[in-house]
N, C-alpha and C positions, 0 to 999 in steps of 0.2 A: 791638173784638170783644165780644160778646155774649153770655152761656152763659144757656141756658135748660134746664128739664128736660121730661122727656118724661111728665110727672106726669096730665096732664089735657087739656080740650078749652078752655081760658082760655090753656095753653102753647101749644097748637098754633096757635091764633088770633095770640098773640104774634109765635111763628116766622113764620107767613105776613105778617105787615105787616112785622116787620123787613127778610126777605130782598124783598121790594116794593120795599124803600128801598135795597136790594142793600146792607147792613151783612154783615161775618161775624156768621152766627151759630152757636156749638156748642150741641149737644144733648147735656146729659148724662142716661146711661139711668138714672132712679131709680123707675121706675111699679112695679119688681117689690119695690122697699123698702114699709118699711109709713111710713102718713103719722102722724109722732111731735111732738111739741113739745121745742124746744132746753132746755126747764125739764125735759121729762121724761129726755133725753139726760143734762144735767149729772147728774140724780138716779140716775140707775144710774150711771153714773159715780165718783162720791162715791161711792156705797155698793158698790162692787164689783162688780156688776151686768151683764151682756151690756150692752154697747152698739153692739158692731160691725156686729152685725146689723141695726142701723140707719142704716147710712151706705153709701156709696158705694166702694168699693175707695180710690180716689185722695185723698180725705176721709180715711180712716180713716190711709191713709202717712203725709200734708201732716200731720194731727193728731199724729203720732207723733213726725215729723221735729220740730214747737214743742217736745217734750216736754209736750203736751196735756194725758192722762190725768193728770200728776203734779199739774197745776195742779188737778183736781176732787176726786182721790181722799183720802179720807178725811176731808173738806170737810164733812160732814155735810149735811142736807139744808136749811141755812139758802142760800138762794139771790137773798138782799137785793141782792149785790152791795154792801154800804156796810160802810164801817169801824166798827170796835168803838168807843163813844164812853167815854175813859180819863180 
């Protein structure tokens, strides 16, 4: 299976060669989200910040269901990803 979003006319092109090759494909609706960077996601995050408003309904569950948010918040806005060197 497949998922693609409904974001553009680069998806749309995607969608039509996939289902060509008759693959499942889903479309998730995200055009009405605004287009964000996951650096900028994390950083509201961390900092307490709306971030919902930038995801998808089922994203925002699936991120809750990990325990997500806990992993960001209060994380500050160092977003190296690399270990403290002790």
């Amino acid at each position: 299976m497949i998922y693609l979003t409904d974001r553009d006319q680069f998806e749309a092109a995607k969608l039509h060669r996939y289902k060509s090759l008759g693959e499942k494909v889903v479309v998730v609706g995200v055009k009405d989200l605004p287009a964000m960077s996951a650096t900028e996601v994390r950083r509201r995050i961390a900092a307490g910040e709306d971030w919902q408003s930038l995801m998808h309904p089922a994203t925002i569950d699936y991120f809750r269901e990990i325990d997500g948010p806990a992993r960001f918040e209060g994380a500050g806005a160092d977003d190296s990803g690399g270990e403290d060197d002790e």
